[in-house]
Each structure stands twice: as structure tokens, then as C-alpha cells.
PDBQT receptor file of N, H, CA, C and O in Angstrom, charges set to zero:
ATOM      1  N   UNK A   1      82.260  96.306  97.978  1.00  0.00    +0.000 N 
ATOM      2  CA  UNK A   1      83.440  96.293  98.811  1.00  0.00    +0.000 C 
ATOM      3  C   UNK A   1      84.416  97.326  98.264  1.00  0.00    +0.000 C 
ATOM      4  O   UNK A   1      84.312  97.722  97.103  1.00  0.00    +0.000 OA
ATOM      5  N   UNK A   2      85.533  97.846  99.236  1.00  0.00    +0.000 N 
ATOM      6  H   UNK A   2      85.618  97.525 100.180  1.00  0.00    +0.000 HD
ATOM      7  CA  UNK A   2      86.021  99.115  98.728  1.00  0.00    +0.000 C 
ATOM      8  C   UNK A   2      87.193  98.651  99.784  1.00  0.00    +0.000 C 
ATOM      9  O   UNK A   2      87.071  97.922 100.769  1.00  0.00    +0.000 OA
ATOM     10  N   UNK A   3      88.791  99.537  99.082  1.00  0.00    +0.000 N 
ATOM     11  H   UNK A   3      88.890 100.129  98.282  1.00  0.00    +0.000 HD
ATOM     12  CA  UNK A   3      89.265  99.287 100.112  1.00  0.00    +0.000 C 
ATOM     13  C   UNK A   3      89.908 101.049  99.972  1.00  0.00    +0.000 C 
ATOM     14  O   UNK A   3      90.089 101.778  98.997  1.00  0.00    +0.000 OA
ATOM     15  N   UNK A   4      90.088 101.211 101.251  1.00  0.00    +0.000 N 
ATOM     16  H   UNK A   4      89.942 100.619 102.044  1.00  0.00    +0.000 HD
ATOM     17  CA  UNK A   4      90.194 102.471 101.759  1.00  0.00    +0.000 C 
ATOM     18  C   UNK A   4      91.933 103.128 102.556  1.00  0.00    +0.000 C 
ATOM     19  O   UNK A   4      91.950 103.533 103.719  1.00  0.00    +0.000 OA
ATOM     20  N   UNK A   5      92.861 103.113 101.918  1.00  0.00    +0.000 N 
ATOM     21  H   UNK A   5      92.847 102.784 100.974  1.00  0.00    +0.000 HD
ATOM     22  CA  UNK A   5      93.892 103.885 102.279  1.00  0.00    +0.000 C 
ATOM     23  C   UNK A   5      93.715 105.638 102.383  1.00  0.00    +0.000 C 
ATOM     24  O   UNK A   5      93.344 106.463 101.548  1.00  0.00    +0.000 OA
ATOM     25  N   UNK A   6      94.286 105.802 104.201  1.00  0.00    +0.000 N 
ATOM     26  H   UNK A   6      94.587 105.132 104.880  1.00  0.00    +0.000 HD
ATOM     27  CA  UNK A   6      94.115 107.236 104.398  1.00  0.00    +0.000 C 
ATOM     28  C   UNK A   6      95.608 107.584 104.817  1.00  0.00    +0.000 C 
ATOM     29  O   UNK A   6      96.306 106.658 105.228  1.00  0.00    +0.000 OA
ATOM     30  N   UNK A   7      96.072 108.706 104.748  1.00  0.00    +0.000 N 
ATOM     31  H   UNK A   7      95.504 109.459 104.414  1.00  0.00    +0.000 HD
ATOM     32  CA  UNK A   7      97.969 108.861 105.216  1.00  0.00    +0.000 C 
ATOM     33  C   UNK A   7      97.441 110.424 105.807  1.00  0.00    +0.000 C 
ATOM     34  O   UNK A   7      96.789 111.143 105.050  1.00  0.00    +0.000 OA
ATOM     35  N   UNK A   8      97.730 110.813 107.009  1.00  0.00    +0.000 N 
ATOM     36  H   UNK A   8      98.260 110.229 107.623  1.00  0.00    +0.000 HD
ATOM     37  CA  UNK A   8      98.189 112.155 107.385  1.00  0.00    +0.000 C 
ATOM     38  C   UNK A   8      99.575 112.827 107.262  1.00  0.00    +0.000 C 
ATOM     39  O   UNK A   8     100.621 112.454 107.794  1.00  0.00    +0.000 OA
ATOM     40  N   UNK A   9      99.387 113.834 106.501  1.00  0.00    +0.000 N 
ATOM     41  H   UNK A   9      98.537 114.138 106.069  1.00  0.00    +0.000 HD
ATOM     42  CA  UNK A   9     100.716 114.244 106.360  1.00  0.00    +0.000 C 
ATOM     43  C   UNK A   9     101.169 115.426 107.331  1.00  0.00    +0.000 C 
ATOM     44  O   UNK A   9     100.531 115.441 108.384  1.00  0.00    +0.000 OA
ATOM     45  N   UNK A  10     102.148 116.430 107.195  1.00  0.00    +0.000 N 
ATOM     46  H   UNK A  10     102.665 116.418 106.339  1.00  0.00    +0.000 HD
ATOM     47  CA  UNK A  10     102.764 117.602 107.934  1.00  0.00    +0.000 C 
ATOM     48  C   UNK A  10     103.560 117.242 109.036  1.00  0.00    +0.000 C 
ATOM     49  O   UNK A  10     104.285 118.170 109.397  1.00  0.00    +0.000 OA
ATOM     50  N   UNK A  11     103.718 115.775 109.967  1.00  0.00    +0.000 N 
ATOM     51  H   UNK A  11     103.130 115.021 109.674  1.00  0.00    +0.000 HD
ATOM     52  CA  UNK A  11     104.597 116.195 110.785  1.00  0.00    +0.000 C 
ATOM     53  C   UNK A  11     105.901 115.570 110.431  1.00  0.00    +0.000 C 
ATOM     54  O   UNK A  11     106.303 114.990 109.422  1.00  0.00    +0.000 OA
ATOM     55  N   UNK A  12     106.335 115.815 111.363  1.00  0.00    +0.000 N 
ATOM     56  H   UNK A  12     106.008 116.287 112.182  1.00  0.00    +0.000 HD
ATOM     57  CA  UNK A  12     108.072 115.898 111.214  1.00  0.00    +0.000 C 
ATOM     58  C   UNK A  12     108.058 114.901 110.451  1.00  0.00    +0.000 C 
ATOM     59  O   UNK A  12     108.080 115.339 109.301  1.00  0.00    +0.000 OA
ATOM     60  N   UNK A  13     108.027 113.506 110.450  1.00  0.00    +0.000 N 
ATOM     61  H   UNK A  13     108.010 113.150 111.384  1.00  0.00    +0.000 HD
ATOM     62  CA  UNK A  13     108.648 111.957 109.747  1.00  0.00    +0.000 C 
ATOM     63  C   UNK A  13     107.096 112.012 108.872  1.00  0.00    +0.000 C 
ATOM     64  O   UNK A  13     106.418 110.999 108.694  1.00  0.00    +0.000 OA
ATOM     65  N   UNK A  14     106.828 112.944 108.539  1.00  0.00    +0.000 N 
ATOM     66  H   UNK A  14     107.378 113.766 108.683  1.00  0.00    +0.000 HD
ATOM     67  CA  UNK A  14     105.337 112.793 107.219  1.00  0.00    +0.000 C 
ATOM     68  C   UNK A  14     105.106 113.638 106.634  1.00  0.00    +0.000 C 
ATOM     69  O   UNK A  14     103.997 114.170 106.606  1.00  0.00    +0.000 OA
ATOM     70  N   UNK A  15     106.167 114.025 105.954  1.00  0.00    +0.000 N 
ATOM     71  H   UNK A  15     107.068 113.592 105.976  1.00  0.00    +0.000 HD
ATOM     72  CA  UNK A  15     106.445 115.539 105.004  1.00  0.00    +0.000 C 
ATOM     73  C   UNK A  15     106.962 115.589 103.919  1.00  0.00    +0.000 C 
ATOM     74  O   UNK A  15     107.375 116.645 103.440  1.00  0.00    +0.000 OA
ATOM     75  N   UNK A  16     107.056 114.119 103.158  1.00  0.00    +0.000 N 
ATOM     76  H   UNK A  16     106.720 113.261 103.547  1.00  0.00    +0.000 HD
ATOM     77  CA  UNK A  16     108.083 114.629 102.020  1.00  0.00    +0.000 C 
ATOM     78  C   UNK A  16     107.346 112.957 101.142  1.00  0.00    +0.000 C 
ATOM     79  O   UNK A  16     106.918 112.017 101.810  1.00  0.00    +0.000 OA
ATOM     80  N   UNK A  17     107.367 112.969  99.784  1.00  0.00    +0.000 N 
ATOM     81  H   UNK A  17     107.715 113.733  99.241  1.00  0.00    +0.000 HD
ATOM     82  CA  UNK A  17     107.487 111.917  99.069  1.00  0.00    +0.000 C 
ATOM     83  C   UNK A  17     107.800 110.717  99.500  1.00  0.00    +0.000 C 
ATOM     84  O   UNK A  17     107.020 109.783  99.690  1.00  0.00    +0.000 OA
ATOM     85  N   UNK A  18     109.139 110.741  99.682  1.00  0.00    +0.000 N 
ATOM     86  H   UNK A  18     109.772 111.500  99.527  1.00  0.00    +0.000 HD
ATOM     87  CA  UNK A  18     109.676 109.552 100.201  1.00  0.00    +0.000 C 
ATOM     88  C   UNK A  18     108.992 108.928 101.436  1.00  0.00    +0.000 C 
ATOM     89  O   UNK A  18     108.729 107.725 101.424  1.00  0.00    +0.000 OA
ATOM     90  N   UNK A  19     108.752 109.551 102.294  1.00  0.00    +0.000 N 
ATOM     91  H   UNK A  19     108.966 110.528 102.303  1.00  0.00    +0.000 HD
ATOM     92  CA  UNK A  19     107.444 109.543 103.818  1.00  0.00    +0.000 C 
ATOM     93  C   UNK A  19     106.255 108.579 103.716  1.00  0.00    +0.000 C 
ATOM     94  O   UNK A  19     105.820 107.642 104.386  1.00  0.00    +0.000 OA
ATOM     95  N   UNK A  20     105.763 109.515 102.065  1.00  0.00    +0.000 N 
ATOM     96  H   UNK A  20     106.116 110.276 101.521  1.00  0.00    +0.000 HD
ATOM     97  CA  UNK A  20     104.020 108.467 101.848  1.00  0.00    +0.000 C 
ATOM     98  C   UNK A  20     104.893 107.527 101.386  1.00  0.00    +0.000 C 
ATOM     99  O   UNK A  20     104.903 106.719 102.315  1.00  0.00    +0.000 OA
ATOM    100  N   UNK A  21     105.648 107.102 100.528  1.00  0.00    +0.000 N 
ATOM    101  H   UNK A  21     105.640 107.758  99.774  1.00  0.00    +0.000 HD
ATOM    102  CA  UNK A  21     106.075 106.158  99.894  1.00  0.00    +0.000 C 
ATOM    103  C   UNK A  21     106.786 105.147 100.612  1.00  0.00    +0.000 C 
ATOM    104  O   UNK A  21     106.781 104.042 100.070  1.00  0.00    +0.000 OA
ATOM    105  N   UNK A  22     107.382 105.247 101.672  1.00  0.00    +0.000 N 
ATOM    106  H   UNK A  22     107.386 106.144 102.113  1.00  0.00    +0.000 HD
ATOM    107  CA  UNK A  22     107.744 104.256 103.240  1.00  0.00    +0.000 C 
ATOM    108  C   UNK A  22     106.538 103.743 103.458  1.00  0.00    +0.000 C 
ATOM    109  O   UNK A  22     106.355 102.526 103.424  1.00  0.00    +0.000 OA
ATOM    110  N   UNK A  23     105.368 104.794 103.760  1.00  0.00    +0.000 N 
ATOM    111  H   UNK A  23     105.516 105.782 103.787  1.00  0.00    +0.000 HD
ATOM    112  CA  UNK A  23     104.416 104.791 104.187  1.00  0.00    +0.000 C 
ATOM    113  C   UNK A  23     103.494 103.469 103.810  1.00  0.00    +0.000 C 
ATOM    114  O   UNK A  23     103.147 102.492 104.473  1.00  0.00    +0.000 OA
ATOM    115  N   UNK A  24     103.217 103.946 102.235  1.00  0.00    +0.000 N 
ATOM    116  H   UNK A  24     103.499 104.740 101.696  1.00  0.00    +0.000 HD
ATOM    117  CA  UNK A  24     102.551 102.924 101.145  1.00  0.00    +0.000 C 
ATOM    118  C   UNK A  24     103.327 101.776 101.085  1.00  0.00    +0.000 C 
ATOM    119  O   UNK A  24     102.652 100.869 100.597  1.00  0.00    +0.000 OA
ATOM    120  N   UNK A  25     104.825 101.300 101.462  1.00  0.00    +0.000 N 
ATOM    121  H   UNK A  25     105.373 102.036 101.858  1.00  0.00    +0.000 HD
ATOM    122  CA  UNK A  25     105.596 100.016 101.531  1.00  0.00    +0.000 C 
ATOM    123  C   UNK A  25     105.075  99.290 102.558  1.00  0.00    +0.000 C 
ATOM    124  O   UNK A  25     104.722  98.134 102.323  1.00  0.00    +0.000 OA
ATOM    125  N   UNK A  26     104.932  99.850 103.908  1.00  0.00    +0.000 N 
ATOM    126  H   UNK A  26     105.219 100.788 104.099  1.00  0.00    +0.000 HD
ATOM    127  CA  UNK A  26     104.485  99.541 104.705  1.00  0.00    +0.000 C 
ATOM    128  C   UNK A  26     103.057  98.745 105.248  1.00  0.00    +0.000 C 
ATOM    129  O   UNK A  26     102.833  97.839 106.052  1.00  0.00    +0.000 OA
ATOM    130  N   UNK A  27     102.129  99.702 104.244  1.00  0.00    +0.000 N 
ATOM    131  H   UNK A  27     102.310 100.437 103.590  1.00  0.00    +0.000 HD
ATOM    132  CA  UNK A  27     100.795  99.172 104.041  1.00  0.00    +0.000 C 
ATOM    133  C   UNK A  27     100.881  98.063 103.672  1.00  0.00    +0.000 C 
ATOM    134  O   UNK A  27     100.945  97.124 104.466  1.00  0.00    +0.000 OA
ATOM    135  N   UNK A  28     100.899  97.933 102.500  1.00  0.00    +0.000 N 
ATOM    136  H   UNK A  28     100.847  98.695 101.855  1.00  0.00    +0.000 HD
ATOM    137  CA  UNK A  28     101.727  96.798 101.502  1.00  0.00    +0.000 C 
ATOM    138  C   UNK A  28     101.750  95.586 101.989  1.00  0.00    +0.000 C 
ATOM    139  O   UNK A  28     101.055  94.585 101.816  1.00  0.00    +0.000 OA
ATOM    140  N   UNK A  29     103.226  95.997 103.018  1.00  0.00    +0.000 N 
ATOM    141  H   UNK A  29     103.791  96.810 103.158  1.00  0.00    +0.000 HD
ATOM    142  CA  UNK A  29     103.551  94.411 103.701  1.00  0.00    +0.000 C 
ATOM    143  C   UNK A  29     102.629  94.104 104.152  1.00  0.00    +0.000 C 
ATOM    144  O   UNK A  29     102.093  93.044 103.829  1.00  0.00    +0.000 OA
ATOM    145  N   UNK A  30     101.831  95.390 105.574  1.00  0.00    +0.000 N 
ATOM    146  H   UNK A  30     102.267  96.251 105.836  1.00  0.00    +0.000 HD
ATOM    147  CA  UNK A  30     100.855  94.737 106.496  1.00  0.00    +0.000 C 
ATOM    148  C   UNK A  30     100.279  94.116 105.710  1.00  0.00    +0.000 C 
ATOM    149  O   UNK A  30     100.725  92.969 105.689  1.00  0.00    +0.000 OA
ATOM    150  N   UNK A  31      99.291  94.306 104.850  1.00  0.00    +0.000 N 
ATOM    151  H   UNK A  31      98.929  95.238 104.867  1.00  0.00    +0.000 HD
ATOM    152  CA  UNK A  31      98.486  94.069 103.961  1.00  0.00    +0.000 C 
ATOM    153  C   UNK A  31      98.785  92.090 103.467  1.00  0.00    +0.000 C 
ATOM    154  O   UNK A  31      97.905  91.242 103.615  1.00  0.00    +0.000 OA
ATOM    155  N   UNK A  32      99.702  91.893 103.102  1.00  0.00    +0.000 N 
ATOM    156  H   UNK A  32     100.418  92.582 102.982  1.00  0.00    +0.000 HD
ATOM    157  CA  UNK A  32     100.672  90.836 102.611  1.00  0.00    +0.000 C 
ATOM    158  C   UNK A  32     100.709  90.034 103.654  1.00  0.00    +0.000 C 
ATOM    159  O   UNK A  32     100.363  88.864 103.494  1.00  0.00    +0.000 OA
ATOM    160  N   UNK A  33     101.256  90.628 105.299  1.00  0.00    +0.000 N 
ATOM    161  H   UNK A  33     101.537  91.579 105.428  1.00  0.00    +0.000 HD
ATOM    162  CA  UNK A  33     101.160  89.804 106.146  1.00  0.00    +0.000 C 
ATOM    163  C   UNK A  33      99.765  88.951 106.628  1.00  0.00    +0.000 C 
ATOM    164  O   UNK A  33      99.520  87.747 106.713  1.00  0.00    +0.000 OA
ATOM    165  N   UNK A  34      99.100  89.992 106.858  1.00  0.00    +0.000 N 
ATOM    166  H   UNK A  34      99.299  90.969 106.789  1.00  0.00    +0.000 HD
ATOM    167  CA  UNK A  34      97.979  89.690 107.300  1.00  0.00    +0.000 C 
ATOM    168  C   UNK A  34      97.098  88.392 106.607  1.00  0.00    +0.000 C 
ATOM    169  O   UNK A  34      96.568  87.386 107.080  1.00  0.00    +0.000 OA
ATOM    170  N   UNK A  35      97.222  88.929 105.317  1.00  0.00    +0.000 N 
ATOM    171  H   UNK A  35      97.652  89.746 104.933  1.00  0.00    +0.000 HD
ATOM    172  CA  UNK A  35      96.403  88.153 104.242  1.00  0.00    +0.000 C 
ATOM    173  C   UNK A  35      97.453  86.792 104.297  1.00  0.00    +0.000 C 
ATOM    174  O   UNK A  35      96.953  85.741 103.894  1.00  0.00    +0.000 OA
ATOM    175  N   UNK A  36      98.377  86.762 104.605  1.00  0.00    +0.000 N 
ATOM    176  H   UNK A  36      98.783  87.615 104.932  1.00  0.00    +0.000 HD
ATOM    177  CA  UNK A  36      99.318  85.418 104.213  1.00  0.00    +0.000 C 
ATOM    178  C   UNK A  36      99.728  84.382 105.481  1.00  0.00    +0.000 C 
ATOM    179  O   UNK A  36     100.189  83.244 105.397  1.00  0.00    +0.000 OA
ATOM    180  N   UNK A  37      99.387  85.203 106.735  1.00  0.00    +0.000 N 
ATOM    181  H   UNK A  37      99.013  86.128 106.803  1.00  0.00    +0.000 HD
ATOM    182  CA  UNK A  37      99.492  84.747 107.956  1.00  0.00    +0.000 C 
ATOM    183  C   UNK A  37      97.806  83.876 108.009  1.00  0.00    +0.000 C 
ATOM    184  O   UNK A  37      97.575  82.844 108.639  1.00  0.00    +0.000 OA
ATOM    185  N   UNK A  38      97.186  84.365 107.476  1.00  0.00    +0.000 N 
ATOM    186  H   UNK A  38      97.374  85.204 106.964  1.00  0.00    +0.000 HD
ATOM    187  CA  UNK A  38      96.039  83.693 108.162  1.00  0.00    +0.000 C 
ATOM    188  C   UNK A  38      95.123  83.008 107.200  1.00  0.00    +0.000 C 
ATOM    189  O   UNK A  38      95.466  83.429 106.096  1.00  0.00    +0.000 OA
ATOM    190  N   UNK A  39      94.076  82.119 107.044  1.00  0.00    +0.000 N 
ATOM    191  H   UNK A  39      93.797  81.777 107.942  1.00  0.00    +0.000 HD
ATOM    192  CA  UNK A  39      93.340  80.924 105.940  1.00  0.00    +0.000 C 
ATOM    193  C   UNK A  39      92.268  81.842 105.788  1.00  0.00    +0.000 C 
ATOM    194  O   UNK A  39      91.169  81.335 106.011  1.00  0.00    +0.000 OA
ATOM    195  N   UNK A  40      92.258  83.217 105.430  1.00  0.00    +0.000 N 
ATOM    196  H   UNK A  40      93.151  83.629 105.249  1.00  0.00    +0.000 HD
ATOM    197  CA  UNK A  40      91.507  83.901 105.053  1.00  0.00    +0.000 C 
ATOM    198  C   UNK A  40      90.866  83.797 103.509  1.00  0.00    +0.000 C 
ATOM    199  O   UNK A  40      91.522  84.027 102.492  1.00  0.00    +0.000 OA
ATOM    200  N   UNK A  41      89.700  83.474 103.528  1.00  0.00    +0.000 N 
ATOM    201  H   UNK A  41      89.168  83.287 104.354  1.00  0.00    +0.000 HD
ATOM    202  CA  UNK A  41      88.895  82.846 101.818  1.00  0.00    +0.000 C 
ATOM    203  C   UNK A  41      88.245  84.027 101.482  1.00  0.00    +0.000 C 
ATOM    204  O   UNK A  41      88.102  84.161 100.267  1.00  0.00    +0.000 OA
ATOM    205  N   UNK A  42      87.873  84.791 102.065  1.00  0.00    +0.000 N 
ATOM    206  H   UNK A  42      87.989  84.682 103.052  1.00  0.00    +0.000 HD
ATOM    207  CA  UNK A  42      87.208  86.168 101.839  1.00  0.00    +0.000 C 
ATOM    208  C   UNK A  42      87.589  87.395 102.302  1.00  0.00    +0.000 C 
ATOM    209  O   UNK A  42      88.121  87.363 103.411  1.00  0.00    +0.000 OA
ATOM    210  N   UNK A  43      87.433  88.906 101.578  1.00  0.00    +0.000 N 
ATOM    211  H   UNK A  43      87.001  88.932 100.676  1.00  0.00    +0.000 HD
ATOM    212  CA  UNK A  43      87.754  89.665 102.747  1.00  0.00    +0.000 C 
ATOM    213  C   UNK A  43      86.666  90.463 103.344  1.00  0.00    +0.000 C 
ATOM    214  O   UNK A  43      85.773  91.092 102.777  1.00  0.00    +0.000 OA
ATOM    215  N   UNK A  44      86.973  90.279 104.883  1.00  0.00    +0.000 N 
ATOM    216  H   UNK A  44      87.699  89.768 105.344  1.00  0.00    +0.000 HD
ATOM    217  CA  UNK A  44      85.934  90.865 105.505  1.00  0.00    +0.000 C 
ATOM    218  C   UNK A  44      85.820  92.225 105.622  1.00  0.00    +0.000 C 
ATOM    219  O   UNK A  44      86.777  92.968 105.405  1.00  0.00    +0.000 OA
ATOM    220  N   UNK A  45      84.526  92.695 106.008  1.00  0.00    +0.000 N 
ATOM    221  H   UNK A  45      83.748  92.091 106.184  1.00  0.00    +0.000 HD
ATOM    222  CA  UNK A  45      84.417  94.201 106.394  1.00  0.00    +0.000 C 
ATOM    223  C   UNK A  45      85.266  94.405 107.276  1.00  0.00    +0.000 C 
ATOM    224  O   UNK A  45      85.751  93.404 107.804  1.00  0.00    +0.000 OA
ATOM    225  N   UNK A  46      85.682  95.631 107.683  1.00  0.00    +0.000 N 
ATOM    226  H   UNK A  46      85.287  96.444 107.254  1.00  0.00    +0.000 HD
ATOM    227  CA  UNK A  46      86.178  96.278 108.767  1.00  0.00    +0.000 C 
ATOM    228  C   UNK A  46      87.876  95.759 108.952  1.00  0.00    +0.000 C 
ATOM    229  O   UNK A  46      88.743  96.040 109.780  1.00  0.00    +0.000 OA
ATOM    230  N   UNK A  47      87.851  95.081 108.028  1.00  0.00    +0.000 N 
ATOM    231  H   UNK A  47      87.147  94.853 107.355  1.00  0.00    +0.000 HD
ATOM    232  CA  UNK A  47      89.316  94.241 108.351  1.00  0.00    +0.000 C 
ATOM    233  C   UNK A  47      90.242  95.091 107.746  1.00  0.00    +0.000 C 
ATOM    234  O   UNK A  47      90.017  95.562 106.632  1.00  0.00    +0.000 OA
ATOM    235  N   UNK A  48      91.796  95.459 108.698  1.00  0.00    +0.000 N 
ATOM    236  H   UNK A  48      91.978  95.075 109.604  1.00  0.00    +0.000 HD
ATOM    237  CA  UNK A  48      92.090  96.612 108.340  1.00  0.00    +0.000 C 
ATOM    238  C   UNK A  48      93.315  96.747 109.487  1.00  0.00    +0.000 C 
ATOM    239  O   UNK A  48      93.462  95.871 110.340  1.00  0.00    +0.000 OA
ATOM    240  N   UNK A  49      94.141  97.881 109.423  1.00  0.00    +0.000 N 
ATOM    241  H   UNK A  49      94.023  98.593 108.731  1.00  0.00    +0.000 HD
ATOM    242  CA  UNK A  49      95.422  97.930 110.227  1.00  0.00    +0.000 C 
ATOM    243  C   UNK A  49      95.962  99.745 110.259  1.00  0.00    +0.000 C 
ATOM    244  O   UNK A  49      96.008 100.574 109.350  1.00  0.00    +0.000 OA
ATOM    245  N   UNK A  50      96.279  99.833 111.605  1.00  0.00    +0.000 N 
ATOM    246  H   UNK A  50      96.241  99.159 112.343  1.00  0.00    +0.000 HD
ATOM    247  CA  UNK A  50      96.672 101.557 111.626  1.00  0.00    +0.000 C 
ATOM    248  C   UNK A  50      98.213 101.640 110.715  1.00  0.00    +0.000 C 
ATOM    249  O   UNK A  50      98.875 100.621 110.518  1.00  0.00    +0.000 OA
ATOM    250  N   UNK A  51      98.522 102.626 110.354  1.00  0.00    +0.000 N 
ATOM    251  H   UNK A  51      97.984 103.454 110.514  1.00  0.00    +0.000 HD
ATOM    252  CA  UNK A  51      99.438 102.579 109.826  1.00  0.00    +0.000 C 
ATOM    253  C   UNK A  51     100.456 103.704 110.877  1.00  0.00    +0.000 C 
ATOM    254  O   UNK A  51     100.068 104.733 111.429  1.00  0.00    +0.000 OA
ATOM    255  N   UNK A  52     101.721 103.145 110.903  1.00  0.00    +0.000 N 
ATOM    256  H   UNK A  52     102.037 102.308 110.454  1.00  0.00    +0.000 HD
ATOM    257  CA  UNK A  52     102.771 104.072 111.861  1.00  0.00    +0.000 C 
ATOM    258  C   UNK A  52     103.600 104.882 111.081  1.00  0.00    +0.000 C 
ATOM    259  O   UNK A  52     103.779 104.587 109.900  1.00  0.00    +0.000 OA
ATOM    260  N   UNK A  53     104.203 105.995 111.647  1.00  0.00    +0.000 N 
ATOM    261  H   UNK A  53     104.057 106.234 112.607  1.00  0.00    +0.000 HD
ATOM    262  CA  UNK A  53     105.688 106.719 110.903  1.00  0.00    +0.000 C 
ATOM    263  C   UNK A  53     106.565 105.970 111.503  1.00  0.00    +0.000 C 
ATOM    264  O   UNK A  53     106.409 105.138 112.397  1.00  0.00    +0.000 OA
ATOM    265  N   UNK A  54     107.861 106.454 110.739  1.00  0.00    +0.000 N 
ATOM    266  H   UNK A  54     107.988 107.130 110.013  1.00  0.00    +0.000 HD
ATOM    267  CA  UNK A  54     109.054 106.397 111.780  1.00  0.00    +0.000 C 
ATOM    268  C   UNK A  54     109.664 106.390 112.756  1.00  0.00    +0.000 C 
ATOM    269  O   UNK A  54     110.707 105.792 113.021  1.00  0.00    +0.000 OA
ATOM    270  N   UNK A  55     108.594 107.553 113.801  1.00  0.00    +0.000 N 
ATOM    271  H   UNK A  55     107.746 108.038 113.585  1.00  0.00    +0.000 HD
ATOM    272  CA  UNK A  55     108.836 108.172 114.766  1.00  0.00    +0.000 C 
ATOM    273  C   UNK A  55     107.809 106.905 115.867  1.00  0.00    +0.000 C 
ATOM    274  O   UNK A  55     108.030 106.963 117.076  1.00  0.00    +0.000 OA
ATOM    275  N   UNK A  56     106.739 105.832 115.346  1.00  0.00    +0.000 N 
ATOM    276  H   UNK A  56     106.560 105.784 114.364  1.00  0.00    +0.000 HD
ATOM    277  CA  UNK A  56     106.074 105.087 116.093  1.00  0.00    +0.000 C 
ATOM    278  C   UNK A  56     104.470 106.090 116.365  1.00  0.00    +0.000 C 
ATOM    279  O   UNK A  56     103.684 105.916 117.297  1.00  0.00    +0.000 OA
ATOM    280  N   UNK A  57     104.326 107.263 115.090  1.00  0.00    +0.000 N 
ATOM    281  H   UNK A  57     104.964 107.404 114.333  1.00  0.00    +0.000 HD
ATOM    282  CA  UNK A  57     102.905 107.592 115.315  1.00  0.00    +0.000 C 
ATOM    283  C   UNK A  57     102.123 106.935 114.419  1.00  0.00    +0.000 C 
ATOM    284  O   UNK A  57     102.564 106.216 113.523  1.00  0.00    +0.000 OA
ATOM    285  N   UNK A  58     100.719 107.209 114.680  1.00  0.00    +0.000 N 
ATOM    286  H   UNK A  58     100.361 107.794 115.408  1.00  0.00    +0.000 HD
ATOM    287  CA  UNK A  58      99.800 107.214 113.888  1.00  0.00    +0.000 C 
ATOM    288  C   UNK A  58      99.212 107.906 112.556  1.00  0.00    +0.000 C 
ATOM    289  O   UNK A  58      98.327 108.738 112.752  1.00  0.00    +0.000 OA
ATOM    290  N   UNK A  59      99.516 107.714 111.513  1.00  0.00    +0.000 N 
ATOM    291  H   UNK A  59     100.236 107.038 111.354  1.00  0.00    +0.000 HD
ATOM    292  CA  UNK A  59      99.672 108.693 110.382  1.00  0.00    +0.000 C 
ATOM    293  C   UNK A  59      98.245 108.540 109.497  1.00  0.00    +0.000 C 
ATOM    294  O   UNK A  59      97.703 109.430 108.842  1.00  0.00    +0.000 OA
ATOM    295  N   UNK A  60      97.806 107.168 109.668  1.00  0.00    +0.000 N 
ATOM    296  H   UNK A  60      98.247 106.445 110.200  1.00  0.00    +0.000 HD
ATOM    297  CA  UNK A  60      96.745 106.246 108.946  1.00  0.00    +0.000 C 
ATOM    298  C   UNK A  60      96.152 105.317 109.185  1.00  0.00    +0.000 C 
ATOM    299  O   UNK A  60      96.004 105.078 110.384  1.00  0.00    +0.000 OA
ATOM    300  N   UNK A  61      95.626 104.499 108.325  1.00  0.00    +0.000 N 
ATOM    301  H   UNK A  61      95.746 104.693 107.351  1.00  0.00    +0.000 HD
ATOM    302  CA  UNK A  61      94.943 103.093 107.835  1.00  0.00    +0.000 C 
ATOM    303  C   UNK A  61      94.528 102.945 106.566  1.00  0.00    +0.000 C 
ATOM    304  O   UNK A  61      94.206 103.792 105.733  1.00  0.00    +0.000 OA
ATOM    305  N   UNK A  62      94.580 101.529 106.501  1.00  0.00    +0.000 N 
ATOM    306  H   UNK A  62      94.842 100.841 107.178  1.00  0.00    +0.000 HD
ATOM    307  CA  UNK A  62      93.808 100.911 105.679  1.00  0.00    +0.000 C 
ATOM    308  C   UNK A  62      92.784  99.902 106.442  1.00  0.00    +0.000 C 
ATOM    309  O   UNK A  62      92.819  99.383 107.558  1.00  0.00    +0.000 OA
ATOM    310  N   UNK A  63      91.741  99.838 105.229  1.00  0.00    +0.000 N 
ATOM    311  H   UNK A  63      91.713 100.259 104.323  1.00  0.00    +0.000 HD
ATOM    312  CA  UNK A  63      90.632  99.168 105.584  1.00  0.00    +0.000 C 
ATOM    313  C   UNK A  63      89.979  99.017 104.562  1.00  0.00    +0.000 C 
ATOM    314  O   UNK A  63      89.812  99.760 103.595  1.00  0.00    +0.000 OA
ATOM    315  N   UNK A  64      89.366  97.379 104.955  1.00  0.00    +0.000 N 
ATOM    316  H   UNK A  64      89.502  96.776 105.741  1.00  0.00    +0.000 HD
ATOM    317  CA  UNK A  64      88.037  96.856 103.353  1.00  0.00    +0.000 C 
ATOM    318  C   UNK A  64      86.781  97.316 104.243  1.00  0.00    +0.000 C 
ATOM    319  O   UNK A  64      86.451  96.957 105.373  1.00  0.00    +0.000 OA
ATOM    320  N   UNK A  65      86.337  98.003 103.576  1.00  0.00    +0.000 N 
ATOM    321  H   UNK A  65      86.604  98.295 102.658  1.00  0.00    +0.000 HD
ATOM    322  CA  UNK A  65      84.663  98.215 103.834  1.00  0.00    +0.000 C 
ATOM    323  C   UNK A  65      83.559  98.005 102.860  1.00  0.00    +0.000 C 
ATOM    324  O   UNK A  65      83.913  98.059 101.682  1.00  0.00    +0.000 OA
ATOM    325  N   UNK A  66      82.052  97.735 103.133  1.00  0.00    +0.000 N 
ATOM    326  H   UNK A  66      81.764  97.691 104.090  1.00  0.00    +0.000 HD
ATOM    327  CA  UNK A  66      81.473  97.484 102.645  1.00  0.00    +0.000 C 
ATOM    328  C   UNK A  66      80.883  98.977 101.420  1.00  0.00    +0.000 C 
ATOM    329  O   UNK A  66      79.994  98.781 100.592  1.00  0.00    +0.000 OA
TER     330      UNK A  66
């Protein structure tokens, strides 16, 4: 099992330190939510969440894979 954080960087709200680092807070929570919202005993493959900018794009994900 592996878990897999990806971040695209260069546009406008995904260009600077502070950006991945919103970015990586963000993961984080999802990450926190997910796992704490639900009676999850294992983690599954494929289980996983897009990650947004500021602006409401698509920059990433995370994901557990096998």
C-alpha cells in the first residue's frame, strides 16, 4: 500500500510556497475528514480526494493505492 500526493503547480493561485503549503493543509483535513467521518477499519485502494486551489481548480490528489 502506498499513499500518493500529486500538486500541479504554475497557475495563478499555484505559484508560490505558501500555495503547496494551503495546498498540503488542505489535503490534511480532507484526509482527517474523511477518515473521521466514516467507521473505516482499513484503508482501501483507490480511496482518495481531488485536491482544489483557491480559485475552485483542480491542482491534485491524493490517493492509497495498492
Amino acid at each position: 500500500m502506498k499513499f500518493t500526493l500529486t500538486l500541479k503547480l504554475g497557475n495563478e493561485a499555484m505559484n508560490t510556497a505558501l500555495d503547496v503549503a494551503k495546498a498540503l493543509r488542505k489535503a490534511a483535513h480532507q484526509l482527517n475528514t474523511e477518515l473521521g467521518s466514516t467507521e473505516i477499519t482499513a484503508i482501501q485502494d483507490g480511496f482518495g480526494h481531488a485536491i482544489m486551489d483557491l480559485n475552485g481548480n483542480n491542482v491534485g490528489s491524493w490517493q492509497f493505492d495498492e
